[in-house]
N, C-alpha and C positions, 0 to 999 in steps of 0.2 A: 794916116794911122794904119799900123797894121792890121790883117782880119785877125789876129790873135787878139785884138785887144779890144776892150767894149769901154769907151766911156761911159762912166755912170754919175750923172747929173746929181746923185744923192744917194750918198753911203756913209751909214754909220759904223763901228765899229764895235759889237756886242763882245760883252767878257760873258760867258757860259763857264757858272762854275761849279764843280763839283760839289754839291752836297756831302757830307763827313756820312758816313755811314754808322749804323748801331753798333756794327762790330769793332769799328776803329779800339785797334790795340797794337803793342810792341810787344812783335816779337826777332825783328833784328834778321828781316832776310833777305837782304839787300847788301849783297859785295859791291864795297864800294863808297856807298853810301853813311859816310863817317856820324850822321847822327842816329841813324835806325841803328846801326850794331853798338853805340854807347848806351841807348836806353834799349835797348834788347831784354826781357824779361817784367818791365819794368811797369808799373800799373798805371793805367789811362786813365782817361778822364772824355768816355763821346758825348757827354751831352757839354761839357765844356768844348769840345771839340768844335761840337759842328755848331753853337752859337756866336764861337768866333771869328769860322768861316762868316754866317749870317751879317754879323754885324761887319764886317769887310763890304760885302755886300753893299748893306743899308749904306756906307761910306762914299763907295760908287755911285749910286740913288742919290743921295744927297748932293754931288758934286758934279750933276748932271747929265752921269753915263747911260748907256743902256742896260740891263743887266739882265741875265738870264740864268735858268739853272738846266743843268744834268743829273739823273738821279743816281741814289747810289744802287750798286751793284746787288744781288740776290746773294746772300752767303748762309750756309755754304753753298755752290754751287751744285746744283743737280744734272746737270748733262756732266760735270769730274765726276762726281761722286760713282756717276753711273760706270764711268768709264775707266776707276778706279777699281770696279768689281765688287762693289756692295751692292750689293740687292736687294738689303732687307731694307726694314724704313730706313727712313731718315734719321729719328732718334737714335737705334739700334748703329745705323751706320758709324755717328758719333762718338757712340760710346765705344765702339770699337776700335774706332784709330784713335782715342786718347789712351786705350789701353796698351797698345801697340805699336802708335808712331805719334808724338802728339807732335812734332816735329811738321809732320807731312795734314793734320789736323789746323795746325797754323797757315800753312801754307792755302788751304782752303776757307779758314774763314778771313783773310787778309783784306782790310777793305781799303788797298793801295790806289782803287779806281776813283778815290775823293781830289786823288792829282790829275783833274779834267786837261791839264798840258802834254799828259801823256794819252789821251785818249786818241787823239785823231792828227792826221795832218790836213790842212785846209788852203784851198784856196781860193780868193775873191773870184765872183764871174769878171772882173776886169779884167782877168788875166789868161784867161782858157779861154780856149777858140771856140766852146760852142756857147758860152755866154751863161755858163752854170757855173755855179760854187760846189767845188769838187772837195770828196772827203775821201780820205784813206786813216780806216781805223787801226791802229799801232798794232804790232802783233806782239810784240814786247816779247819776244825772244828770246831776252838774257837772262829773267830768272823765272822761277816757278810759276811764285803766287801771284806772278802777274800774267802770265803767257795764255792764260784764259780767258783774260777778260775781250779778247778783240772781237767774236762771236758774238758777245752782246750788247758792247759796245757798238757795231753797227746796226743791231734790231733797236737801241734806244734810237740811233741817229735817223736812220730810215723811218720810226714815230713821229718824228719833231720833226726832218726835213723830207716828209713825205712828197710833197709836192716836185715832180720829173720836171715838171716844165722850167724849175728854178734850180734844182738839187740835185746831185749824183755822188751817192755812196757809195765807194768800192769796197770791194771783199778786203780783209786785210792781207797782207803777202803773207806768204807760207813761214810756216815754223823753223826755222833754217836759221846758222847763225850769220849766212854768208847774206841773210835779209833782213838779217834781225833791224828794226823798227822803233822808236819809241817816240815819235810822234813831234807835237810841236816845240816841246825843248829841245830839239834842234833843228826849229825853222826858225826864220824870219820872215819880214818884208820892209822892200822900202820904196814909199811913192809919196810925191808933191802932195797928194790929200787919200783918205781912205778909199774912195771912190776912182780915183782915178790909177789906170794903169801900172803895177809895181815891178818890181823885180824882185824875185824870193831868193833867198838865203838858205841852202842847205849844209848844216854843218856834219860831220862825220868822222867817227873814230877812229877807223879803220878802212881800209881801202879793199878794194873787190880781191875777194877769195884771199882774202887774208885771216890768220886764225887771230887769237889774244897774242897782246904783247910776250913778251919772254919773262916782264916782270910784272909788278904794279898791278891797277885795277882792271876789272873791263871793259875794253874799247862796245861800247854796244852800241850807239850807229852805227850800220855798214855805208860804206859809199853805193853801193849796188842798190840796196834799200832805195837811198833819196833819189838816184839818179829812173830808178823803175817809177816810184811815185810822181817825178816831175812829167814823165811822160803820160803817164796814166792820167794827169790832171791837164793834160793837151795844154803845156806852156811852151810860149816860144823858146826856144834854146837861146838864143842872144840875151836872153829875158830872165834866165838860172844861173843862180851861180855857185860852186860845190865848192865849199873849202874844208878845211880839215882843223879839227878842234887839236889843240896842244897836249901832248903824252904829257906833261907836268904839270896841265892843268886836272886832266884827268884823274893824274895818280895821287896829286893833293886833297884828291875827294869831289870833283866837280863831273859827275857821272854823267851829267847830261848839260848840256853845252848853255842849257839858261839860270846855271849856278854862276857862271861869269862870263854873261854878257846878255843884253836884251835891246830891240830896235824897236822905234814907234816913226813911221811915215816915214823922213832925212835922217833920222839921229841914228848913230849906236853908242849906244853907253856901254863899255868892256873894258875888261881888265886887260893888262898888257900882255900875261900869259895865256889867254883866252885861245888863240888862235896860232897856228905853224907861221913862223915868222915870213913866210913866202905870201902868206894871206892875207896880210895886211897892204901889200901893194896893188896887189888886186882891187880890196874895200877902196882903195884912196883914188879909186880912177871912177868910179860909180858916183862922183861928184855926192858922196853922203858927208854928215857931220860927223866926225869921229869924235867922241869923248872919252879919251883913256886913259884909264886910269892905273898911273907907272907905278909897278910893285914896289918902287923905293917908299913911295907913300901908302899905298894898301896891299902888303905883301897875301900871298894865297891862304895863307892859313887866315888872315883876317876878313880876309874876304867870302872865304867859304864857312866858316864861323857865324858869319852875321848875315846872310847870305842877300848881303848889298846889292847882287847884278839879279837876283830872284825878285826883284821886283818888279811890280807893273808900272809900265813905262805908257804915260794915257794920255793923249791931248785934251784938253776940257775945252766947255763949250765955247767961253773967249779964245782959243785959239794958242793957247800958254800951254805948255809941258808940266805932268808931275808927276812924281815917282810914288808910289804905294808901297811904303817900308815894311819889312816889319821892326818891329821895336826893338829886336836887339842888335838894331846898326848904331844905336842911338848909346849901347852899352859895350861898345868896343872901339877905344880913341881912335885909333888913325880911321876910323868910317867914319865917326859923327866929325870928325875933323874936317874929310873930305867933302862929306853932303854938306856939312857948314859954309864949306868954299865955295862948292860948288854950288849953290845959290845964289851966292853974294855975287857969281862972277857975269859972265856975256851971255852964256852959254842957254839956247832953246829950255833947257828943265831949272824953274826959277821955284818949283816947290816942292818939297815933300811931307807925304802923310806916311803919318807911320799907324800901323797895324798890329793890333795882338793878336797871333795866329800860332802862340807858345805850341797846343796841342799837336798842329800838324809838323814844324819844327822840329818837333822833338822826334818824328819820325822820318826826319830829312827832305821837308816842301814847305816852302815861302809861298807866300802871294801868291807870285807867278805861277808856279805851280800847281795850284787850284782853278785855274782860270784856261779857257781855251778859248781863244779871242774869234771870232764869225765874223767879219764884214759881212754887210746884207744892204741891198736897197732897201725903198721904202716898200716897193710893191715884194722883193721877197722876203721882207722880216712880215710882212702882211697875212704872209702864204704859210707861215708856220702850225704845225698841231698842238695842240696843248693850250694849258695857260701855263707859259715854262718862260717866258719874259714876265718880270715880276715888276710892281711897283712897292712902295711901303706897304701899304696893309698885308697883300703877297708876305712880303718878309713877316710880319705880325703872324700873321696864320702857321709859318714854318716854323718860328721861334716857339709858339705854341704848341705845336707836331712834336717838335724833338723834346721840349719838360714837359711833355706827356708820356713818351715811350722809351727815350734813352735812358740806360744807366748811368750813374754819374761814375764808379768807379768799372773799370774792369781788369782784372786780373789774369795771369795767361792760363789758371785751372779751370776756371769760368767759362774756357770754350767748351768745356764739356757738358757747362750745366742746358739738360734739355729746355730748361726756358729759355735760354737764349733763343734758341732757334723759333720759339713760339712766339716770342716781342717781337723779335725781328721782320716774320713776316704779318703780325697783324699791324706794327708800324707801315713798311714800303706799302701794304693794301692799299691804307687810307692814304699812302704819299700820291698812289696814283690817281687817287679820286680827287685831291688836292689839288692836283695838276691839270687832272682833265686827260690823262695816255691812256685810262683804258686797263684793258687785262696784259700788264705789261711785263710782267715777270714770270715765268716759270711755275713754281706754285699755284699763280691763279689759274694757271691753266693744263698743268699736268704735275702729279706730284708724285713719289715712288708710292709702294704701300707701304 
């Protein structure tokens, strides 16, 4: 065995998922992303939101996963706000850029960090040489309202993976587009059992020092990004592999590479346009199961419609394969055709559940998307902060949290209303006491005047 590699006697595979934040709303500022800019304007629903992340959750619990959460983010942000040049309060601040830009108001109270896939890229200590589960938090580069959150993204991470002797957070890479980042929607892995030894998957939109396409949407993986993260996460090179995600996958609206296609230990389940046709002969020699799915039968547009390969792809505790839908693959014939077949047939995934998670859909994130998958042993899921692995009552106590303090409707005038800002932070307070993090957000601990 190589020194790169650590066998691990026993590892689970944790989904950490994003909790829906209070602010969750559409406001459509996501190029690219074909369901944010259709419901752009258009009124929410957070506490429907984030009960149906929940209940996804409790789904996981029930079918004998690990599950865990990430909290959601502080909006609006106080370190922008600051560095946007407002100085007066916080309320004052508000009402000011809704007078002025509510555009750039949006952009700040965005609570896009409930897609925990784009939070961080991760990798098993099976697979780094000094025997740590390495994180690099997304810098998210390509748009606004998300290019901020990587800063606290790692002070949540560095909370919950405090422990050095098992953990290593990196800074996230620079704001750059030639580094631009988005985390584990375009990673994978693939290895005989979670524990043991893998090979990760780096997919990428663009290739080093390359700008956007000439047409179409944005390439926002860079190749430079994955290839600086692999190193930084001390993986063997024999042991990486960087392919390049499909310009027509892309520009049919698949922004990030886990809109069509996702892997669990041997499998990849992907669409045929998924990948540069030069990558697929690469995948076929890594002795994995390929299940692909030919556009004659799930063309792109139905695929990114129902966002079929956005599912979580989970081994259960019998040792069986199954997908985590959401419900409207079930509402778009050549899908529910396809997963129909694809059960009946040979193939490692003989089940799927389907999920209602309409809320985050309509802002363009499935399942997968809310999920950032951790392997951990048993002695480092041990070593964790918080009470942020939940069991059922956990989820009772959170489902309770949020029809306490969410709004049921929100409207995009409603960022201006100063209560927002005041439910918001007396909600996250008690989230943290919830948890057990501590003075974890900004407000608790420095606030403008």
């Amino acid at each position: 065995m190589s020194e790169t590699q650590h066998q691990s006697p026993w590892a689970l595979e944790y989904n950490f998922d994003g909790i829906v934040g209070p602010t969750h709303n559409y406001a459509g500022l996501s190029a690219g992303n074909l369901a944010s800019k259709s419901h752009a304007k258009k009124t929410s629903h957070p506490r429907r939101a984030a009960l149906e992340g929940l209940a996804k959750m409790r789904l996981m619990l029930d079918l004998g996963l690990p599950q865990a959460v990430l909290v959601p983010h502080e909006r609006p942000s106080i370190p922008l706000v600051r560095k946007l040049g407002l100085t007066g309060s916080l309320a004052a601040s508000i009402a000011e850029l809704a007078r002025r830009d509510p555009w750039l108001l949006a952009n700040i109270y965005s609570a896009s960090a409930m897609w925990a896939a784009n939070a961080a890229t991760v990798s098993p200590s099976a697979d780094t040489a000094d025997g740590r589960v390495h994180f690099t938090p997304a810098n998210l580069a390509s748009t606004l309202h998300r290019s901020f959150e990587g800063p606290f993204t790692a002070h949540v991470l560095r909370t919950i993976f405090a422990n050095e002797d098992h953990f290593v957070v990196h800074e996230p890479l620079p704001l750059h587009r030639h580094l631009a980042d988005e985390g584990a929607a375009n990673h994978g892995r693939f290895s005989s059992s979670h524990g043991e030894p893998g090979r990760e998957l780096f997919v990428h939109g663009r290739g080093p020092a390359e700008n956007e396409g000439p047409k179409g949407f944005p390439r926002r993986q860079s190749e430079l990004a994955s290839r600086t993260i692999a190193k930084s996460h001390l993986l063997q090179s024999a042991r990486v592999h960087f392919i390049r995600q499909s310009a027509r996958a892309i520009d049919a609206g698949a922004f990030h590479n886990d809109v069509v296609s996702v892997t669990n230990q041997m499998v990849l389940f992907a669409h045929e346009m998924a990948f540069d046709t030069n990558a697929w002969g690469e995948l076929s020699e890594l002795g994995v199961e390929v299940i692909m799915v030919p556009n004659r039968e799930v063309n792109l547009k139905d695929a990114i419609s129902s966002y079929l390969f956005n599912s979580q792809l989970v081994t259960l505790p019998d040792q069986t394969m199954a997908l985590i839908a959401p419900v409207e693959t079930a509402e778009v014939e050549s899908v529910n055709r396809h997963l129909r077949d694809l059960v009946a047939g040979s193939h490692p995934i003989n089940k799927v559940h389907r999920v209602d998670v309409r809320q985050s859909m309509s802002n363009g994130g499935g399942p997968a998307c809310l999920r950032l998958r951790v392997v951990m042993t048993e002695m480092e899921a041990a070593s964790l902060s918080g009470s942020v692995v939940l069991d059922h009552a956990g989820i009772d106590r959170l489902e309770a949290w949020v029809r306490t303090h969410y709004r049921e409707e929100l409207r995009p005038g409603d960022l201006a209303d100063p209560d927002l800002l005041t439910e918001t932070r007396v909600a996250l307070d008690e989230l943290t006491q919830i948890l057990d993090l501590g003075s974890l957000y900004h407000f608790q601990r420095d606030s403008l005047p």
